[in-house]
Backbone as JSON, one array per atom type, in Angstrom:
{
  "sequence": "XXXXXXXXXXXXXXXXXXXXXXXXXXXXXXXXXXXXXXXXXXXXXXXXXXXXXXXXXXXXXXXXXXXXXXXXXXXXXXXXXXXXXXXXXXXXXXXXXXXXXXXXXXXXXXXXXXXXXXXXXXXXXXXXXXXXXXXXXXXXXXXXXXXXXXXXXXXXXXXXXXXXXXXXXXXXXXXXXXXXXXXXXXXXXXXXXXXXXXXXXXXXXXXXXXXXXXXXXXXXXXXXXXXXXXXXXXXXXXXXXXXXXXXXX",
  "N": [[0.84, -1.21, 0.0], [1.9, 1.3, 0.77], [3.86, 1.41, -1.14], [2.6, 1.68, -3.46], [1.18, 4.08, -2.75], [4.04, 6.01, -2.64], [4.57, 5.66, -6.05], [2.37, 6.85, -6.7], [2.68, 9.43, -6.0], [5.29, 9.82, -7.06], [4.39, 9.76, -9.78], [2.57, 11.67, -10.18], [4.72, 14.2, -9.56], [6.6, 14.19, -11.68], [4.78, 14.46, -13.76], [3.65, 16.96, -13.22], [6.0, 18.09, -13.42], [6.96, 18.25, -16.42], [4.81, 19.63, -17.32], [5.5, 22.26, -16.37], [7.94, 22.45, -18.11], [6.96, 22.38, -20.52], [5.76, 25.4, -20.67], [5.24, 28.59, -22.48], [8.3, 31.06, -22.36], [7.15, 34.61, -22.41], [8.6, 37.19, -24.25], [9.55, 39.91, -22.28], [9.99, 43.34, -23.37], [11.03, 46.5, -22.82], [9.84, 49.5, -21.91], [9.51, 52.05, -24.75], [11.59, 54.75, -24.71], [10.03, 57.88, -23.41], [9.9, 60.86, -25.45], [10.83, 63.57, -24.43], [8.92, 65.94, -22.46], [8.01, 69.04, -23.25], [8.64, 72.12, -20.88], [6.5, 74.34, -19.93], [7.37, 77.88, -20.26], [7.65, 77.26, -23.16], [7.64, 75.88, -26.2], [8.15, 74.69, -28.79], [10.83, 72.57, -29.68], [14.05, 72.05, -31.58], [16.92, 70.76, -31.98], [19.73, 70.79, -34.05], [22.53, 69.85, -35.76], [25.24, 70.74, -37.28], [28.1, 70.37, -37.23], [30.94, 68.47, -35.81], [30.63, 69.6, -32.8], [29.38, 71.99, -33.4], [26.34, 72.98, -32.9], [23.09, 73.43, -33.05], [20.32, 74.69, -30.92], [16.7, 75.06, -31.22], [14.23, 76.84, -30.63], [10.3, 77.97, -29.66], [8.71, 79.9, -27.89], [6.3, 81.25, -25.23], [3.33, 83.0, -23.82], [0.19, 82.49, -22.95], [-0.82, 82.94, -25.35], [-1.69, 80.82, -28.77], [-1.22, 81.89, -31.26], [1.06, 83.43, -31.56], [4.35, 84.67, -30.61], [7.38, 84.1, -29.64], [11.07, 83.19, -30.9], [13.79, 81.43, -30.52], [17.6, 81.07, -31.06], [19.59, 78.98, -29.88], [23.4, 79.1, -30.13], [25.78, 76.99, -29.78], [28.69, 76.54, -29.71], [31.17, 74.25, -29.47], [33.62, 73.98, -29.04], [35.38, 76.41, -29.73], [34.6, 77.37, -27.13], [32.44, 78.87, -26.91], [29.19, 81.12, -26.68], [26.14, 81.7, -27.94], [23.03, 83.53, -28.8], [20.24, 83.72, -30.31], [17.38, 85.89, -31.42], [14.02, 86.61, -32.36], [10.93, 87.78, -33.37], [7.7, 85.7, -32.96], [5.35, 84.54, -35.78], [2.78, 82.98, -35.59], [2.43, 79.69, -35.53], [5.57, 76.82, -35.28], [6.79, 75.17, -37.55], [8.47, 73.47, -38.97], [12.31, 73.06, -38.76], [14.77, 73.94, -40.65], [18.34, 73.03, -42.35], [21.0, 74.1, -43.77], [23.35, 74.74, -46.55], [23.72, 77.02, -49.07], [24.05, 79.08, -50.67], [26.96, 78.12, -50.71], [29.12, 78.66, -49.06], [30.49, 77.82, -46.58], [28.78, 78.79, -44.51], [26.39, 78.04, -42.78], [23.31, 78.12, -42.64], [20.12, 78.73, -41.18], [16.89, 77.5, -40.98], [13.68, 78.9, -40.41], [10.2, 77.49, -40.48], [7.06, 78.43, -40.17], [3.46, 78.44, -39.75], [1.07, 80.4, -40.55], [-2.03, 82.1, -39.36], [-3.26, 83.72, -41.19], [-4.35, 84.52, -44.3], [-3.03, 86.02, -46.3], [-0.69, 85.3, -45.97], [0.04, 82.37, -45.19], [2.35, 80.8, -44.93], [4.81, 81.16, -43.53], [8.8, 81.86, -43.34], [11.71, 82.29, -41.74], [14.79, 83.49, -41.68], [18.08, 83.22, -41.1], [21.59, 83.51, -41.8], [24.91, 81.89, -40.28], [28.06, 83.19, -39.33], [31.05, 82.94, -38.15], [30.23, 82.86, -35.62], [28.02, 84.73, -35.49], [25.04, 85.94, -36.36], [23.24, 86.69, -39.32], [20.51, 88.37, -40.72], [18.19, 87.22, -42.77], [16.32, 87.92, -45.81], [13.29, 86.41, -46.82], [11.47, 86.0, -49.53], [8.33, 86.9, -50.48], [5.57, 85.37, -52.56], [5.34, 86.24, -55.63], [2.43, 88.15, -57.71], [2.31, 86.05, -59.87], [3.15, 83.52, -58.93], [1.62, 83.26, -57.07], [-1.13, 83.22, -57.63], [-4.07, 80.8, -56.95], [-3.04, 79.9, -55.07], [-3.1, 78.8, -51.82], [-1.99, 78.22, -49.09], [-0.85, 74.8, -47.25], [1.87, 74.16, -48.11], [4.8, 72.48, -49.0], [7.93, 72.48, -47.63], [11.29, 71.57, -47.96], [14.82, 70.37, -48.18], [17.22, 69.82, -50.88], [19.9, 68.79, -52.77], [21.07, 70.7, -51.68], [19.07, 72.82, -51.75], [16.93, 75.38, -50.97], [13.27, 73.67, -51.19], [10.0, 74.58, -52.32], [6.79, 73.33, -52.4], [3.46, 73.44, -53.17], [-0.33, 72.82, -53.45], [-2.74, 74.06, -56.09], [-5.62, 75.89, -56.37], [-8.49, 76.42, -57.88], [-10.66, 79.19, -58.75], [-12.53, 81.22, -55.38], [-12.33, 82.1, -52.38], [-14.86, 80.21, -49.35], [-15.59, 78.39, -52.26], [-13.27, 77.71, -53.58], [-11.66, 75.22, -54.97], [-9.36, 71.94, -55.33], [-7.04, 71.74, -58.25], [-5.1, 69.63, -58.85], [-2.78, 70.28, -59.67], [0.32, 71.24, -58.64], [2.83, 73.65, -57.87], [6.1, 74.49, -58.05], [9.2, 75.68, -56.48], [11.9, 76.7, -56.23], [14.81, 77.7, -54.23], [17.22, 79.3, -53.88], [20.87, 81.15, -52.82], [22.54, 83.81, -52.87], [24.86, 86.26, -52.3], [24.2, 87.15, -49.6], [21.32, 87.2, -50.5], [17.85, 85.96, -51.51], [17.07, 83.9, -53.92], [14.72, 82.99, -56.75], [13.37, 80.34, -58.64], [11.21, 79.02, -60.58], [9.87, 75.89, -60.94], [8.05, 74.2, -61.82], [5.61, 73.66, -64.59], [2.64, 74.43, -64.16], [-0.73, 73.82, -64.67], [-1.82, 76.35, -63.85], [-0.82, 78.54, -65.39], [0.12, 77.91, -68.2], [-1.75, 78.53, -70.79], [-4.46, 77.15, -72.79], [-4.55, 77.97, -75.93], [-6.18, 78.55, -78.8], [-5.29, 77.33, -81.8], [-4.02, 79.29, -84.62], [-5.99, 79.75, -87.66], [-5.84, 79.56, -91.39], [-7.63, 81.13, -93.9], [-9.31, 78.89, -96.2], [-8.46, 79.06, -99.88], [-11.18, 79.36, -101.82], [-13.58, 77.76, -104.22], [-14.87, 79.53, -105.64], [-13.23, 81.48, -105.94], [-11.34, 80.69, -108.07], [-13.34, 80.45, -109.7], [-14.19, 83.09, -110.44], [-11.81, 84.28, -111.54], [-11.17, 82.38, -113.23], [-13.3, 83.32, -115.19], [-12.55, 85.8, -115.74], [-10.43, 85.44, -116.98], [-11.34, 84.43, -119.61], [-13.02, 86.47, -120.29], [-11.06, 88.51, -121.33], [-9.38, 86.92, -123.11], [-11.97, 87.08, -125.26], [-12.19, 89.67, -125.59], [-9.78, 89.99, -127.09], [-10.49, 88.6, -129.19], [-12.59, 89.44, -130.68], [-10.94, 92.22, -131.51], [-9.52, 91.53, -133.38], [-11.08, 90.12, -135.12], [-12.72, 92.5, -136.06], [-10.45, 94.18, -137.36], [-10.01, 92.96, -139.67], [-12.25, 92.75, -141.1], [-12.19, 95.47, -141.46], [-9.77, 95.73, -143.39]],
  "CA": [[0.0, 0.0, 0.0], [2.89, 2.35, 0.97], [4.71, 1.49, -2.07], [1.54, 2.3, -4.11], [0.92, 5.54, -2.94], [5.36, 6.6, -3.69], [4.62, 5.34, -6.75], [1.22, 7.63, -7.28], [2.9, 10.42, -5.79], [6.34, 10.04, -8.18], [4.03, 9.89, -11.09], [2.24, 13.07, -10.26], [5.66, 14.83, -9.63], [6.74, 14.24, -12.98], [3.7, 15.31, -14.9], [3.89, 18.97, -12.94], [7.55, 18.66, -14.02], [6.47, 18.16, -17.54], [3.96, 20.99, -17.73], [6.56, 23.41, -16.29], [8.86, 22.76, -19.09], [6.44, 23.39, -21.9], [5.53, 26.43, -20.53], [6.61, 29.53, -23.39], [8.42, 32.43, -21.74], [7.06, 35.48, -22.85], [9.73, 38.4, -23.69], [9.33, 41.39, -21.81], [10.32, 44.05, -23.78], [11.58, 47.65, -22.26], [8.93, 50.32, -22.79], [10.67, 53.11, -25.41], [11.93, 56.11, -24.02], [9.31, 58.53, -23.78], [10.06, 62.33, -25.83], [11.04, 64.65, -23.18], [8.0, 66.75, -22.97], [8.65, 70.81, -23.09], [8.19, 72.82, -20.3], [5.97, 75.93, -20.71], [6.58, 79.02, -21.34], [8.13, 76.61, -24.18], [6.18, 74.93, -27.2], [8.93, 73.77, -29.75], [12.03, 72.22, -29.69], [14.62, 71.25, -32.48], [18.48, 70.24, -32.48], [20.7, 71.14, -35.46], [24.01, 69.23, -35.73], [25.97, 71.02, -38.34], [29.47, 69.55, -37.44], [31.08, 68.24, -34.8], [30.96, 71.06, -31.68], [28.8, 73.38, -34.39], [24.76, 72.53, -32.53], [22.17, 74.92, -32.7], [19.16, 74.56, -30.37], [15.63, 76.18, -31.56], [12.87, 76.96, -29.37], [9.44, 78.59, -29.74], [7.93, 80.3, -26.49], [4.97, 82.28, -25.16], [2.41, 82.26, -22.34], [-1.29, 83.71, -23.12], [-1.68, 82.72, -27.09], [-0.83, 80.08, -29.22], [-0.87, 81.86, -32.22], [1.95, 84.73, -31.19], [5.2, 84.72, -29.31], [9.15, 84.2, -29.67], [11.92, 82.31, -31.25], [15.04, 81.92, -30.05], [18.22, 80.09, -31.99], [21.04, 79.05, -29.1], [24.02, 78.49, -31.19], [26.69, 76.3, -29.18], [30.15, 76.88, -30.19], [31.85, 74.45, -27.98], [35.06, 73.86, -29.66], [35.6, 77.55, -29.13], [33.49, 77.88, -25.67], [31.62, 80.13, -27.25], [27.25, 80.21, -26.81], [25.03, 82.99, -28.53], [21.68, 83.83, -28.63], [19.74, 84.8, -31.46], [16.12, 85.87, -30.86], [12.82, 87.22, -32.72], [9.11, 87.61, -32.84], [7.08, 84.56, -33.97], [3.77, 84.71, -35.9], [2.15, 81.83, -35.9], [3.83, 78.56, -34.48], [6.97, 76.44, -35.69], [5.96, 73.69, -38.47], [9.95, 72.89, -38.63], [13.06, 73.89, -39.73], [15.89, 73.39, -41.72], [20.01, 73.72, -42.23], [21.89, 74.36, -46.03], [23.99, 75.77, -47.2], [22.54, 77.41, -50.3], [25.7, 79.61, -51.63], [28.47, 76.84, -50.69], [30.34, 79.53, -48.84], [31.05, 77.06, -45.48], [28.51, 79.47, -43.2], [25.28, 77.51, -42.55], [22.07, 78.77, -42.57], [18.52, 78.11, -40.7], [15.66, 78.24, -41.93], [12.24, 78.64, -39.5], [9.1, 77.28, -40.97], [6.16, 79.3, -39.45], [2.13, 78.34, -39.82], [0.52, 81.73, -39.87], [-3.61, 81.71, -39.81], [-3.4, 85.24, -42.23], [-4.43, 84.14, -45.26], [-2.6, 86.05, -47.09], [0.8, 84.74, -45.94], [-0.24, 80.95, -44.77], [3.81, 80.55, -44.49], [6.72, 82.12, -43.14], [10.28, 81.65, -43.43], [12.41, 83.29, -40.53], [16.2, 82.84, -42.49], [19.48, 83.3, -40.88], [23.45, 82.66, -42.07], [25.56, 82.33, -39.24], [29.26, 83.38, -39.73], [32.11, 83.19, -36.96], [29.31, 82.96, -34.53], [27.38, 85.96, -35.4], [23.67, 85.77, -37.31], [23.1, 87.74, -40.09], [19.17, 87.69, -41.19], [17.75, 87.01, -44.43], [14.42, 88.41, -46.0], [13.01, 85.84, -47.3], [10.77, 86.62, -50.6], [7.13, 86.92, -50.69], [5.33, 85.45, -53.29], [4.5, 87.39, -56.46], [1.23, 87.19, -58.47], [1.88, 84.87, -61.23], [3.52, 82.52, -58.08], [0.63, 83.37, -55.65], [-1.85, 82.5, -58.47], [-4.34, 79.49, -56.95], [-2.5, 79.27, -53.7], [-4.33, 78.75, -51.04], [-1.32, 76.97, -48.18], [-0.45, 73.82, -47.57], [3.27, 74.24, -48.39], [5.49, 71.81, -48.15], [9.14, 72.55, -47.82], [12.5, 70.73, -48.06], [15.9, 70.82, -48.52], [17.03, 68.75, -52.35], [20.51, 69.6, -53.21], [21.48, 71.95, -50.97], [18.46, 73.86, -52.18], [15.13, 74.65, -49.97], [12.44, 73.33, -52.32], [8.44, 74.23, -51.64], [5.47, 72.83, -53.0], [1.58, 73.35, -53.35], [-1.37, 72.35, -54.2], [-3.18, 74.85, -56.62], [-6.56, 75.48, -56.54], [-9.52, 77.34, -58.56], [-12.06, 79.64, -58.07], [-12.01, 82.19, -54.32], [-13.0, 81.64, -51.25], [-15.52, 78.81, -50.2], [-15.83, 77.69, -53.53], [-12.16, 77.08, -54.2], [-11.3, 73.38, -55.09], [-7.86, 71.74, -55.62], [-6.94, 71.71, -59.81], [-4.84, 69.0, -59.29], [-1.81, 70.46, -59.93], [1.15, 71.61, -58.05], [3.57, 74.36, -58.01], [7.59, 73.69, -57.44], [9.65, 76.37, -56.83], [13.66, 76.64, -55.44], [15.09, 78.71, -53.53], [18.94, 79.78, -53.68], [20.93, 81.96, -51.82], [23.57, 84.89, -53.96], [25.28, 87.8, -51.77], [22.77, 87.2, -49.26], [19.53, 87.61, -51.08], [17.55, 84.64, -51.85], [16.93, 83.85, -55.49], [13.9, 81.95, -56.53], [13.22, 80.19, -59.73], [9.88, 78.16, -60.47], [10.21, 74.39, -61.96], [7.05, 73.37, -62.91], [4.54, 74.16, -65.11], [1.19, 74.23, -63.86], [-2.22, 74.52, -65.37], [-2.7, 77.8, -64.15], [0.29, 79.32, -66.14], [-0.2, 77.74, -69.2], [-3.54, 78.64, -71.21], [-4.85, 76.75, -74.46], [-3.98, 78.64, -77.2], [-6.39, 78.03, -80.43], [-4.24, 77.46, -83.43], [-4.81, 80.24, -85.79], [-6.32, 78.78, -88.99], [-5.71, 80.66, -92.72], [-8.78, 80.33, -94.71], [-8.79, 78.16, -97.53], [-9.5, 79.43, -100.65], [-12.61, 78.3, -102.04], [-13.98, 77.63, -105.73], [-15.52, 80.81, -106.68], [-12.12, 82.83, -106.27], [-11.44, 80.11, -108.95], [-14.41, 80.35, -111.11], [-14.05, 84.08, -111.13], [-10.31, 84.13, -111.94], [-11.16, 82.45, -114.97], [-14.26, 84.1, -116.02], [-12.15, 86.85, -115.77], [-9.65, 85.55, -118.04], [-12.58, 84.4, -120.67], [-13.63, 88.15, -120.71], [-9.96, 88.85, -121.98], [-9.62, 86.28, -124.43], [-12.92, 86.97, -125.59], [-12.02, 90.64, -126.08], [-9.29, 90.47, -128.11], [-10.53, 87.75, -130.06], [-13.35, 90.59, -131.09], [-10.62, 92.92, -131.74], [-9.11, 90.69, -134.56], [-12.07, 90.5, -136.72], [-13.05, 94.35, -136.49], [-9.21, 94.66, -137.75], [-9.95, 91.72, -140.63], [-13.57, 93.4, -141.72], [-11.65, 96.7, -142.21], [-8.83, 95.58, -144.49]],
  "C": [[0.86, 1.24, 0.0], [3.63, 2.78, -0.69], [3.38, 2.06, -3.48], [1.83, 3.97, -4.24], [2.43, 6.66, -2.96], [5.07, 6.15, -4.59], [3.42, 6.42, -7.69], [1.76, 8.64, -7.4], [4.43, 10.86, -6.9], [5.51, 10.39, -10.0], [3.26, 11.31, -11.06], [3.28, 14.19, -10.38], [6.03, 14.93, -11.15], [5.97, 14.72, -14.14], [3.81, 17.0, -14.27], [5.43, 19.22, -13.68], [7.26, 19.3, -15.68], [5.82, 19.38, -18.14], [4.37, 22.38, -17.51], [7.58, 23.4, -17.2], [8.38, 22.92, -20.46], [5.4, 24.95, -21.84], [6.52, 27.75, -21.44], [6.67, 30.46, -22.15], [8.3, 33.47, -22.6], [8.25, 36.68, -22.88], [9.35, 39.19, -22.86], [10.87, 42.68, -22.57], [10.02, 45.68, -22.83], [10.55, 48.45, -22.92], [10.29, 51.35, -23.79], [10.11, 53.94, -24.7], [10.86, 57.16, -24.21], [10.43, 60.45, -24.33], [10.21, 63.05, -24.51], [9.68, 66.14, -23.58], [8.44, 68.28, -22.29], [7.91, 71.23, -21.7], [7.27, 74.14, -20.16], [6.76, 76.77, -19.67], [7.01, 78.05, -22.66], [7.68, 75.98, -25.19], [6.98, 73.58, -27.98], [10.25, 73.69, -29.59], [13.16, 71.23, -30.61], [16.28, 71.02, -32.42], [19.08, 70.08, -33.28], [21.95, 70.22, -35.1], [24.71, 69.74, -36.77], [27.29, 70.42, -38.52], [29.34, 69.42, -35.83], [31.67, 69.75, -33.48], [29.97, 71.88, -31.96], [27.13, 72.96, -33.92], [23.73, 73.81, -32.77], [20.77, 74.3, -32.17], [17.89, 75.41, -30.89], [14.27, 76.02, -30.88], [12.01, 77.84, -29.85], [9.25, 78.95, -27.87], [6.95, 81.37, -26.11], [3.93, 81.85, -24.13], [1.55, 83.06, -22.78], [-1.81, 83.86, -24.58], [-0.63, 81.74, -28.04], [-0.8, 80.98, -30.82], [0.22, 82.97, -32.79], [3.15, 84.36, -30.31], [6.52, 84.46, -29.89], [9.89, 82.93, -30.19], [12.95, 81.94, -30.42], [16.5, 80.46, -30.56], [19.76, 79.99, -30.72], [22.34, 78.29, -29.91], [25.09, 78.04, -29.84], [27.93, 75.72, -29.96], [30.86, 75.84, -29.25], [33.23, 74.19, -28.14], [36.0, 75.25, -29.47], [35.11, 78.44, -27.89], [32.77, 79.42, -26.04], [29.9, 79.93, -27.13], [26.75, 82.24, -27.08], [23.71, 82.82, -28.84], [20.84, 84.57, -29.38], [17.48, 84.59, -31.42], [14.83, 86.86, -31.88], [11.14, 87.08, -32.55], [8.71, 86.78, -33.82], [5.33, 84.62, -34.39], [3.25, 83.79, -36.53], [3.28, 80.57, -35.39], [4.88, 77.29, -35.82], [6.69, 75.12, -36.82], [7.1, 73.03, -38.06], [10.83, 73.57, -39.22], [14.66, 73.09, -39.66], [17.26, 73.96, -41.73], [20.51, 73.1, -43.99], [22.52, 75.49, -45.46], [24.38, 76.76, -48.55], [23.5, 77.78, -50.97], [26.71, 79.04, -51.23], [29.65, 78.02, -50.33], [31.05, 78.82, -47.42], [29.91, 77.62, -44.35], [27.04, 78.78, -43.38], [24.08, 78.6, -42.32], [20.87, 77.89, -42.02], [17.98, 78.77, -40.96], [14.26, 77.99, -40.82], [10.81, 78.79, -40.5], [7.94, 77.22, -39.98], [4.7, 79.39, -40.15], [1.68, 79.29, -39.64], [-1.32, 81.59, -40.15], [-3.82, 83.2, -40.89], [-2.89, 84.37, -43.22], [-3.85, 84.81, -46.16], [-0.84, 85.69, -47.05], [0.65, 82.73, -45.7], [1.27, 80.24, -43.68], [4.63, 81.24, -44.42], [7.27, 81.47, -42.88], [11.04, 82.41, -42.4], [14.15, 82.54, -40.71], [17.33, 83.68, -41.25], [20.53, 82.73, -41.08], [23.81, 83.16, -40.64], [27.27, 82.18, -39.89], [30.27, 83.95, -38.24], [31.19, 83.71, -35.74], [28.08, 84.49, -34.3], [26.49, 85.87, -36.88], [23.58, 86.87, -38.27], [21.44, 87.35, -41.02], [18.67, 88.05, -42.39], [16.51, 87.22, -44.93], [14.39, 87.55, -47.11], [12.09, 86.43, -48.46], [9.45, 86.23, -50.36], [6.79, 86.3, -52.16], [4.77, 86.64, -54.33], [3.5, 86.94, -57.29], [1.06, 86.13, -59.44], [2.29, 83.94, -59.78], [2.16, 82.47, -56.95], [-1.08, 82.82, -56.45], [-2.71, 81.45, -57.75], [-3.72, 79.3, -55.39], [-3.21, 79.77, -52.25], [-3.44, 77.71, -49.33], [-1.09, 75.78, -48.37], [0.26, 73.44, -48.14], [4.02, 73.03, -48.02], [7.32, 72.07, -48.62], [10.29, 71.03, -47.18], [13.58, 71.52, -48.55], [16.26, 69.63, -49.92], [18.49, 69.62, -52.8], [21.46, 71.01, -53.31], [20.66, 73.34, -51.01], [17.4, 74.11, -51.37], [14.09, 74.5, -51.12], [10.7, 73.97, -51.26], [7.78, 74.03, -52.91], [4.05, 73.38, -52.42], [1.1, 73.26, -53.95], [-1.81, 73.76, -55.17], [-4.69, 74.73, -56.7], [-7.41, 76.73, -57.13], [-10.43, 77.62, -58.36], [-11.15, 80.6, -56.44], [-12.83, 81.73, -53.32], [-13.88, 80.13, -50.89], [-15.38, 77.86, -51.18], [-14.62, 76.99, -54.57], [-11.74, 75.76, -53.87], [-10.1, 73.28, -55.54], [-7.84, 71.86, -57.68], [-6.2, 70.0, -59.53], [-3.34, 68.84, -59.31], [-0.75, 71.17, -59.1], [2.3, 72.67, -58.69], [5.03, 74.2, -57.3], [7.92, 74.64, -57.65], [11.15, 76.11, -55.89], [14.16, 77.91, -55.71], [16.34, 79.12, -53.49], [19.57, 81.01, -52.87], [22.64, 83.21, -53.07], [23.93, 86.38, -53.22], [24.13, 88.03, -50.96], [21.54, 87.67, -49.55], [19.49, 86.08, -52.09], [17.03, 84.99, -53.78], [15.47, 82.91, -55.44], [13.54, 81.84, -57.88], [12.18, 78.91, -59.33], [10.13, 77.02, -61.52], [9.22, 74.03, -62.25], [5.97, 74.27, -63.28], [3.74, 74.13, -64.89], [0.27, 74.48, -64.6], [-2.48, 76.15, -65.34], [-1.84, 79.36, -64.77], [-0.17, 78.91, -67.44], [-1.56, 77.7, -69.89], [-3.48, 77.88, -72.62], [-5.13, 77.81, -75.3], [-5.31, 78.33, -78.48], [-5.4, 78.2, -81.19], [-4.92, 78.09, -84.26], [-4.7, 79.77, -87.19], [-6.28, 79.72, -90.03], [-7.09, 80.12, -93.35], [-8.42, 80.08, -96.25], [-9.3, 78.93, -98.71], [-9.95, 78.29, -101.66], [-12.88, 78.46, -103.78], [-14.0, 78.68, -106.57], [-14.48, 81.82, -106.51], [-11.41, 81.88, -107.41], [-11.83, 80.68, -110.38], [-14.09, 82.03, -111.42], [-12.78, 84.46, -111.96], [-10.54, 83.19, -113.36], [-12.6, 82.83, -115.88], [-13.74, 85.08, -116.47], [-10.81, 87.22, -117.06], [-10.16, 85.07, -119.4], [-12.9, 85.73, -121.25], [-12.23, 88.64, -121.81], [-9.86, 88.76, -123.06], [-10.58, 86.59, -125.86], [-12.92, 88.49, -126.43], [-11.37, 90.49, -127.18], [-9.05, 89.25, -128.92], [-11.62, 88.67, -131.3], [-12.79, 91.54, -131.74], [-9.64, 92.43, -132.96], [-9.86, 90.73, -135.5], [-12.57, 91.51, -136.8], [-11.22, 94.53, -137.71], [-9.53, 93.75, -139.33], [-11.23, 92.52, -141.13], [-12.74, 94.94, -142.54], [-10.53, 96.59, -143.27], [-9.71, 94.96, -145.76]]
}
């Protein structure tokens, strides 16, 4: 009886063994790092790396409206322990922004891309070259009417080439009632004795108009038929003027 019930109790041991070794282990995976969230007065925050030492920090800030308030570009020199502070007024808040070097002279440039709700700007640019640690700021260009044509926001910029590129949609008709076309507008941006250059790459619909082809008119029968009635009458004359000359001899 004894030997029975070691014998029940070994066989139960072994089946728990059993069921503990086809047990899966699940991974546990590490949550990811959460974004360091901004402090207010603070909104936006971006990190430049131009070279090694060469950083530039960029911050938005403001307390009491989101659609108003301050830049500020901390450039961190640290190869030369140097730190500067370059600062303006922001209208409208920070989409993103960008580093080129547009005229290939070695001095970097940022570029602040700025959501404005004034429809007649949509986007701003807020440009600065920096040179031996000291900003020098850049007026960016406004569109002009053949470029402003149809545009209606919804920009999208880049850098392509060392160049800043933007895009948009185009659309037809005003207010309300304006719908997309379809078509897009590409334009690039360069930089020449600090002043930006800007040349437009694509053709859009609302530049190019259909043309009719101007048609010659054909001529037709009866400038024909008269053209030789006309030379019948001739003939006809001085076939008349032969036999008056022949009657009189």
């Amino acid at each position: 009886m004894i030997n029975r019930f070691y014998l029940f109790a070994l066989l139960i041991g072994t089946a728990i063994a059993g069921c503990s070794g086809n047990e899966t282990k699940t991974a546990v995976t590490a949550p990811a790092p959460k974004k360091p969230e901004l402090m207010g007065p603070f909104r936006f925050h971006k990190l430049i790396e131009v070279s090694p030492g060469q950083s530039y920090d960029i911050l938005s800030w403001g307390r009491g409206s989101v659609d108003a308030g301050a830049f500020m570009i901390l450039h961190s020199d640290s190869s030369a322990i140097q730190y500067t502070t370059t600062t303006g007024d922001l209208d409208g808040t920070i989409v993103d922004v960008y580093n080129a070097d547009m005229d290939v002279d070695g001095n970097p440039e940022i570029l602040i891309q700025a959501k404005s709700k004034d429809t007649t700007k949509y986007a701003t640019i807020y440009a600065f070259e920096f040179n031996n640690n000291k900003a020098n700021k850049l007026d960016f260009p406004r569109l002009n009417s053949s470029q402003r044509k149809g545009y209606r926001g919804n920009d999208n910029f880049y850098i392509r080439d060392g160049k800043l590129m933007r895009e948009f949609p185009i659309y037809s008709g005003t207010g309300k009632d304006a719908k997309p076309t379809g078509a897009k507008r590409q334009l690039e941006y360069g930089l020449r004795s600090n002043e930006f250059t800007v040349k437009q790459l694509s053709k859009d619909s609302t530049d190019v108009a259909d043309k009719p082809a101007a048609s010659t008119p054909a001529k037709s029968d009866d400038n024909k038929s008269t053209v030789q009635k006309s030379d019948n009458k001739s003939s006809s004359s001085k076939s008349n003027k032969k036999k008056r000359r022949r009657h009189r001899n």
